[in-house]
C-alpha positions in Angstrom: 76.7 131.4 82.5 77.9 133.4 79.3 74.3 133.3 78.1 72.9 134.6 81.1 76.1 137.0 81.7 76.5 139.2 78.7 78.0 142.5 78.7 75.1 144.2 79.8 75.4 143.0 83.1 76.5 145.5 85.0 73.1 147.5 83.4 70.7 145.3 84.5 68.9 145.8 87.4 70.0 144.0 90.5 68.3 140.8 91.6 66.4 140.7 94.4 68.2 138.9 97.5 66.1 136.0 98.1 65.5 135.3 94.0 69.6 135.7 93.9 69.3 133.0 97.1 67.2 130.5 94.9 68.6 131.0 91.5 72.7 131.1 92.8 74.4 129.1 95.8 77.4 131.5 95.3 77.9 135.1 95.2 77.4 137.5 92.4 81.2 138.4 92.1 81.8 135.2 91.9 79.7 134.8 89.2 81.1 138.0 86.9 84.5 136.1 87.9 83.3 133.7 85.8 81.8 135.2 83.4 85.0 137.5 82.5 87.0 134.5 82.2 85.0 132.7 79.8 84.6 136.0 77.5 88.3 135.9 77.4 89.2 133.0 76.3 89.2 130.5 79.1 87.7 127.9 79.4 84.6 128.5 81.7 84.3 126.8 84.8 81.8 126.2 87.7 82.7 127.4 90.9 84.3 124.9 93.4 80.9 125.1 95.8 79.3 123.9 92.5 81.6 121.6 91.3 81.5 119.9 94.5 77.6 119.6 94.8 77.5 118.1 91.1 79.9 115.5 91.5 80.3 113.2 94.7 83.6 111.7 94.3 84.8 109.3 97.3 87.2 111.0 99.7 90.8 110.8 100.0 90.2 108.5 103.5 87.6 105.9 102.1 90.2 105.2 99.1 93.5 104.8 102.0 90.9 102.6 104.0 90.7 100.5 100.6 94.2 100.0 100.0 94.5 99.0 103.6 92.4 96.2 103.2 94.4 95.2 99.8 97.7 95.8 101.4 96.0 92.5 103.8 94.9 90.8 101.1 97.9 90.4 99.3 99.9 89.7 102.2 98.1 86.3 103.0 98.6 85.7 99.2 102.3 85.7 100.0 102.3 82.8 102.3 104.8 81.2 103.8 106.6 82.7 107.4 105.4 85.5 108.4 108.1 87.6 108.2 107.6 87.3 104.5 103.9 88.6 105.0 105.0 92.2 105.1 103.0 94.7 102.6 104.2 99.2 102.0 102.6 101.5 100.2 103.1 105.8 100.8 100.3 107.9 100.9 99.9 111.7 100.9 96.8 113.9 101.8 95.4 110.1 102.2 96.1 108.6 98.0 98.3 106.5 97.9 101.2 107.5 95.6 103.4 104.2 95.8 102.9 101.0 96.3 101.2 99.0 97.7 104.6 96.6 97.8 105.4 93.4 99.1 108.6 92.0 100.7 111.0 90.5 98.2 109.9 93.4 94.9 112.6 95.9 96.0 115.3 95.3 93.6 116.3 96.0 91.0 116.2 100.0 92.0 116.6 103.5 89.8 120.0 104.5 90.0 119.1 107.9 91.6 117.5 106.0 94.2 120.4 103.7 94.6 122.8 107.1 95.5 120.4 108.5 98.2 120.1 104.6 99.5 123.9 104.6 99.5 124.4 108.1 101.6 121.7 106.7 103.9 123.6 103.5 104.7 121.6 101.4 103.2 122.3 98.3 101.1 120.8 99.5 97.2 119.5 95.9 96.6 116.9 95.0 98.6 114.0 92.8 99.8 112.3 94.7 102.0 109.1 95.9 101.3 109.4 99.6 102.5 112.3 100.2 100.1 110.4 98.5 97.3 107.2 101.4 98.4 109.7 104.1 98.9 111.1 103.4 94.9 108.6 103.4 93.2 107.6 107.1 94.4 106.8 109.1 91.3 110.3 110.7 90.0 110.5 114.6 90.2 108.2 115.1 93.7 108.9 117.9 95.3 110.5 117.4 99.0 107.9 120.1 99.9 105.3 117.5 99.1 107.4 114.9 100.3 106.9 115.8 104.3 103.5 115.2 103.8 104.1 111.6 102.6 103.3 108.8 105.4 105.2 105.2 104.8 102.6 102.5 105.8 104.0 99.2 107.0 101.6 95.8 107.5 102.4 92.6 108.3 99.5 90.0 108.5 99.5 86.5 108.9 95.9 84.1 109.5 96.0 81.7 112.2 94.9 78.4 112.1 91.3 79.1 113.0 91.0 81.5 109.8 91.5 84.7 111.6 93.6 86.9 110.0 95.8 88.8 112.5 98.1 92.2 112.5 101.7 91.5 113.7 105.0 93.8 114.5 105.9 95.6 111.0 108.3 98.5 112.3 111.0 99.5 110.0 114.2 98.6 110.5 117.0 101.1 111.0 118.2 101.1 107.8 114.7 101.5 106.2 114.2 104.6 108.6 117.0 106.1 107.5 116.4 106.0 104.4 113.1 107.5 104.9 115.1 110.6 106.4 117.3 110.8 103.6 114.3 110.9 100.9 112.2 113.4 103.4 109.3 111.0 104.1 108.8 112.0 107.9 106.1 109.9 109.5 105.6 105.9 109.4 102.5 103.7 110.3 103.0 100.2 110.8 101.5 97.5 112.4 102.0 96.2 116.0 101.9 92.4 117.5 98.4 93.9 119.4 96.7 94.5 116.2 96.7 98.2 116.1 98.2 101.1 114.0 101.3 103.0 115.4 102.4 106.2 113.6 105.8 107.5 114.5 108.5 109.9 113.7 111.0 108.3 110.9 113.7 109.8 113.1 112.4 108.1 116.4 112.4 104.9 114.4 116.2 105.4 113.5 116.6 105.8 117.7 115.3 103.0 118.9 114.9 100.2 115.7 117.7 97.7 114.8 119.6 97.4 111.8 118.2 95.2 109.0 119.6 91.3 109.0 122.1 92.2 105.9 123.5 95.1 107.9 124.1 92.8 110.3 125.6 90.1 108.5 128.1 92.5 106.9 128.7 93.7 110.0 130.2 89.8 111.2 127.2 89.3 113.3 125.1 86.5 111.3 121.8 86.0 110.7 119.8 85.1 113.9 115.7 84.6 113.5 115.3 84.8 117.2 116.6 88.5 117.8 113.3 90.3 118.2 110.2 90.5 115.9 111.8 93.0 114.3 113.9 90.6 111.8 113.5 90.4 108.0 114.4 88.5 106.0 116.7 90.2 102.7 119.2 89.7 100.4 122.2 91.7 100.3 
């Protein structure tokens, strides 16, 4: 471009629409845009419609598809019950950000963390696996950027035929609190009929239970058969 745009541009006779049609895919300001910022200094650069016809990168949703299928994988390399199967990661504008994490990796925790976990009501030690996802968020993100964030929650377990299957994964109330308190918004997690729900964090911290240590501080015990919605941590 500076070869071709020197300062006798502006003298030059204009180019002929359809030749400017063929020889450009972008318009001529565009093109003295350039052509001023590489004569001062700057670093030249293509134009985006350019820039995106040279180089085919893979889109933001074929690299969250990826990640889902991982986020399965490595939960049937837990093994054991299922309700250790359980696999978080947080994605924004479809990367993934954190994660992925699995249940038991949520401890120890940055001590920043720890104080927004401890205004949340939530226990700063950990095994579940959307606290383990939620700290290991890059330190320093804006909370502008941070509504756009999506917590993704999977639990999968294979049966005894080989057929790997979804089950309930919704955060408990403690988790969903703490989602509110960082400024994550929106979680996905998996249901018992094999299917993605997304959902307001603060409709989760309506209608979820508190977490098993919550409980267990609170006098109540530890009960497996309250629900699918029990986890297993250790407070």
């Amino acid at each position: 471009l500076k070869r071709q745009c020197g300062s006798s541009w502006k003298q030059a006779d204009p180019i002929p629409l359809y030749e400017r049609t063929t020889r450009w895919p972008f318009s001529r300001a565009m093109v003295e845009r350039s052509c001023r910022r590489g004569q001062s200094g700057r670093p030249t650069r293509l134009p985006s419609r350019v820039r995106g016809r040279q180089s085919a990168l893979p889109s933001s949703r074929q690299d969250s598809g990826g990640v889902l299928k991982k986020a399965v994988h490595l939960c049937l390399e837990r093994g054991g019950p299922s309700r250790y199967c359980m696999c978080a990661f947080v994605v924004c504008g479809g990367k993934v950000v954190a994660g992925p994490a699995l249940c038991g990796l949520g401890s120890p925790t940055p001590s920043a963390f720890r104080l927004q976990a401890h205004r949340s009501g939530h226990a700063s030690q950990t095994r579940h696996a959307e606290v383990a996802a939620l700290a290991a968020l890059p330190r320093g993100m804006r909370q502008r950027r941070l509504r756009h964030c999506r917590l993704v929650v999977l639990r999968a377990e294979e049966d005894s035929s080989g057929r790997v299957r979804l089950q309930q994964a919704r955060p408990c109330r403690d988790c969903a609190r703490l989602m509110c308190e960082i400024g994550v918004q929106k979680v996905t997690y998996s249901t018992e009929e094999g299917t993605l729900r997304t959902e307001a964090a603060t409709a989760v911290v309506a209608d979820s239970r508190p977490s098993s240590g919550t409980r267990h501080r609170q006098g109540h015990g530890l009960h497996r058969g309250e629900g699918t919605l029990f986890r297993w941590c250790d407070h």
